[in-house]
N, C-alpha and C positions, 0 to 999 in steps of 0.2 A: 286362390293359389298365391303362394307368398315369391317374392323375391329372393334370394342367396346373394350377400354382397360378402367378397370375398379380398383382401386386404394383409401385402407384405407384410410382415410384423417389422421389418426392416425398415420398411417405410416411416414406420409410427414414430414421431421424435421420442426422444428419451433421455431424462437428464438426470444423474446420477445426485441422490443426495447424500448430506455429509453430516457426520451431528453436530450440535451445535451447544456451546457454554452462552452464558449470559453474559461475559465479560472476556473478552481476549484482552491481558494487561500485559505489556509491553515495558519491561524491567533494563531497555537500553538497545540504544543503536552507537556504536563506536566505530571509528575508524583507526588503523594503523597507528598512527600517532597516537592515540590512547595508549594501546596494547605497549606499545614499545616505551611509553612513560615507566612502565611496570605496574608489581602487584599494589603499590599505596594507590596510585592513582586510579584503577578500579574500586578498591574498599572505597576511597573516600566517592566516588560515582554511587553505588550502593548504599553508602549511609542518606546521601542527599536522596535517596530514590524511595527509601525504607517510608517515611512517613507519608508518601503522597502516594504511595503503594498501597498502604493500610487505609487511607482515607479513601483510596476508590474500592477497595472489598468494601467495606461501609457502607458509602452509595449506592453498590447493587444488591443489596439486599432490600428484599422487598416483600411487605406482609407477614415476616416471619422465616419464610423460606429460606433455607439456605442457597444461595446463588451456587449456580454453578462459574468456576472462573479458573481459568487456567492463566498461567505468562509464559511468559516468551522473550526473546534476545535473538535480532540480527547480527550477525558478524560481518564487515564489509571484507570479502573477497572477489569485488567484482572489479572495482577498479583498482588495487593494489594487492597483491599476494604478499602475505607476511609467516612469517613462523612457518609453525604448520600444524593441523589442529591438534595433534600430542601435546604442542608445546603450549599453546592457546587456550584451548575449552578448560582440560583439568586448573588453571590458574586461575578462567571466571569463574566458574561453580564454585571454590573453593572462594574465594574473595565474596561473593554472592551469599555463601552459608553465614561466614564471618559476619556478615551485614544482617544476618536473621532472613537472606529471601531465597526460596525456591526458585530456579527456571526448568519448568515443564518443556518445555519446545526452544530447540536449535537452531536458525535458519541460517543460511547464506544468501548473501544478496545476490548472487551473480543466479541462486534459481530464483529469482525474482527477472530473470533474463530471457533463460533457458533452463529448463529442469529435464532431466533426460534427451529426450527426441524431441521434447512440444516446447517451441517457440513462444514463452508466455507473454512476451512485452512485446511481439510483433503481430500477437493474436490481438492483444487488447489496443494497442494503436491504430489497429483495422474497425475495431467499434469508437474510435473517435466521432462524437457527433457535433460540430461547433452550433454554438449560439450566433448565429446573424445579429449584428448590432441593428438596433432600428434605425431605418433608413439607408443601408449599406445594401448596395449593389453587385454587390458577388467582385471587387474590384481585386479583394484581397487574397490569395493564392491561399489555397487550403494547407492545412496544419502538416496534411500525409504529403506534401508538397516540399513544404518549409522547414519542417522539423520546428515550428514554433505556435504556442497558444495559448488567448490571450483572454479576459474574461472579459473583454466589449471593444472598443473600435479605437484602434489606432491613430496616432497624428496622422493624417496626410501626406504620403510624402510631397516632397518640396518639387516641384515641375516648372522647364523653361517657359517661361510669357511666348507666344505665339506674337506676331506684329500686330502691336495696334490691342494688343489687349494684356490686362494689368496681372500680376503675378498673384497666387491664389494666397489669400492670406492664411497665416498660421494658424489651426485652431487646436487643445489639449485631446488628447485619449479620453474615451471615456469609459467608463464603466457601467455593464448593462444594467445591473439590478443595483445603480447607487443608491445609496442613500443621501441627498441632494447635494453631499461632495464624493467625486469619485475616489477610489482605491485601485487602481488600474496595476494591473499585472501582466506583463509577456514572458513568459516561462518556454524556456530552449526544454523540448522533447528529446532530443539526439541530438549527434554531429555524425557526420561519415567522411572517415576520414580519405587519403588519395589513392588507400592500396581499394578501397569500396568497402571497408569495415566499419559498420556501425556502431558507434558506443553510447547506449544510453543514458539518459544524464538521470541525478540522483533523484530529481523529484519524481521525475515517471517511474522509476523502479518502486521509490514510498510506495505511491500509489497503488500498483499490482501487489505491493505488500498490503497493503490495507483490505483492498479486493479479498486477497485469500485467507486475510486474518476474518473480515467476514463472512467465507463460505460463499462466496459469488464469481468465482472464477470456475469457469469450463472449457475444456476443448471437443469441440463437437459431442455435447454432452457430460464428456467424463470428466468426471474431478481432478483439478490439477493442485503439485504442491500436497500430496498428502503424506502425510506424517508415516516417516517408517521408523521403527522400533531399534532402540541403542540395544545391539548384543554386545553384553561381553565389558571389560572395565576397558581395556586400552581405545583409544584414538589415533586413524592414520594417520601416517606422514606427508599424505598430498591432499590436499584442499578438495579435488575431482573425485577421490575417494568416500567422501564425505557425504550422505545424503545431502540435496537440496532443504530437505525438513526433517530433522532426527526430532524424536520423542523420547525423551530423558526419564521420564516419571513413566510404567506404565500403569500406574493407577492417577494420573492425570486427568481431569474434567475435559474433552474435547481441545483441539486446538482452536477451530474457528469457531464463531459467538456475534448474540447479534448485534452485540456492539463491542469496537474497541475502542483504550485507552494507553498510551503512550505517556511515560515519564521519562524525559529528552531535557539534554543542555538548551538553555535558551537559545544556543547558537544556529538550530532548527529551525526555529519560527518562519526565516524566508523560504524554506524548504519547503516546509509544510502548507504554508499559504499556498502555495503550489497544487500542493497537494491535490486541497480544494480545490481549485481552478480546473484540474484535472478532474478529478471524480464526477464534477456537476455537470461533463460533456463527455460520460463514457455512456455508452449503451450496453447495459450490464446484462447478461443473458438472462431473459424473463423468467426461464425457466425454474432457474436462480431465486428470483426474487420472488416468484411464487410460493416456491417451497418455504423459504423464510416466513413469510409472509402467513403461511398457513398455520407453521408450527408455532410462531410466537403467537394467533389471533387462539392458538388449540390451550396456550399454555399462560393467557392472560400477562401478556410480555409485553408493554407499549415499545414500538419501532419505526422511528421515523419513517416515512416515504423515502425524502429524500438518501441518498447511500453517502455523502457528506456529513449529514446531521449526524448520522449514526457513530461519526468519528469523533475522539475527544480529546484532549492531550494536560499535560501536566510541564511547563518550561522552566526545570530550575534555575536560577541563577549561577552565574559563573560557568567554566567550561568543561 
């Protein structure tokens, strides 16, 4: 006589997958001041982007294969609201073609925030997981605490001498995984300001950019950030009107990939360093990285472990 084991289907986790390019290339991230320089000052963003563009399609080719790779452009409207994307998008595409480069995918950064209903920067701030510096005693108040985080142990702060005993001498930050000089970084997460409004600062938003440019972002399972399709030629006149992720091409290679590349102003660099600091202490839903994990081992795709490695960038010179 056998057993019957019977079991919610609701119960059973379930993580939605997404497909996946070989390259998510990342053709510009600008701010206000760009836009408002005018159309030269994109073209000339575009030309410095065009070669280092061409040389990462290159790169991902692999055995013969034609890579799968799509691009992409963030627009910041999260912390400045400018134009409006009527005014906006049709001038980059246009400047973008001028330069010989396609952009497949649209984003805004502010759904790198919040995109519809789902709280995407407050869902991933909750899988913060810090690195304990060795020998660190829990002294230092957590990140969901402080809004700050940092890739290894802090100076000390400075404390009054008790009587009769001597003041604690100074010693530097260090860095956990130095290499026997450190590189120490504390990267501000938020601020909230006095009405209780939080505003997240650029480098964590990169980050859950980076997250969904590799297909690693979920909300209780479901895919967040997915690309919905441009009807139609014109562009709204409010920003909220705007998908969080438009899909411009739709005979475009996937949006997320399992690796991405960014061509950015040097002026970046401290950002992004960040960036890393941030990814190497997320807890990226497994589910996630199993699925990657499968299809790239299904499709002879080498992909880092690490979800840091997997990120690459391109710093031109100048602004």
């Amino acid at each position: 006589m056998t057993e019957a084991v019977f079991r919610e289907t609701a119960a059973e986790p379930r993580t939605q997958a997404v497909p996946l390019s070989h390259l998510s290339l990342e053709l510009g991230h600008l701010y206000m001041e760009d836009f408002e320089a005018g159309p030269e000052q994109l073209r000339r963003h575009f030309e410095r982007v065009r070669p280092w563009a061409e040389a990462a399609r290159a790169g991902a080719a692999d055995g013969g294969r034609r890579p799968r790779i799509s691009t992409c452009f963030l627009i910041d409207d999260y912390f400045t609201r400018f134009a409006t994307p009527a005014e906006v998008v049709p001038m980059l595409l246009e400047q973008a073609a001028r330069a010989g480069l396609t952009i497949d995918y649209l984003a805004r950064e502010s759904g790198c925030a919040v995109a519809g209903k789902t709280p995407v920067a407050e869902a991933v701030a909750g899988r913060i997981v810090e690195e304990p510096p060795p020998g660190s005693y829990g002294l230092r108040p957590p990140a969901a605490q402080t809004g700050w985080l940092a890739n290894g142990e802090r100076s000390p702060v400075a404390r009054a001498p008790q009587a009769m005993k001597k003041a604690t001498a100074w010693q530097p930050p260090k860095e956990t995984a130095a290499r026997r000089h450190s590189v120490f970084l504390d990267t501000e997460l938020w601020d909230d300001g006095p009405d209780g409004h939080r505003t997240w600062s650029c480098p964590f938003l990169a980050a859950v950019w980076q997250l969904a440019r590799l297909g690693l972002l979920r909300d209780d399972g479901e895919a967040v950030l997915v690309p919905q399709p441009h009807t139609g030629d014109a562009f709204p006149d409010d920003w909220d009107e705007l998908p969080p992720l438009l899909r411009l091409d739709p005979r475009a290679d996937p949006f997320a990939a399992y690796r991405t590349c960014s061509v950015i102003p040097s002026r970046f660099l401290p950002v992004e360093h960040a960036v890393r600091v941030i990814l190497d202490q997320i807890e990226v839903d497994p589910g996630a990285l199993a699925q990657t994990a499968e299809r790239s081992a299904r499709e002879h795709t080498a992909v880092p472990d690490s979800v840091a490695d997997r990120v690459s960038y391109v710093f031109y010179a100048g602004q």
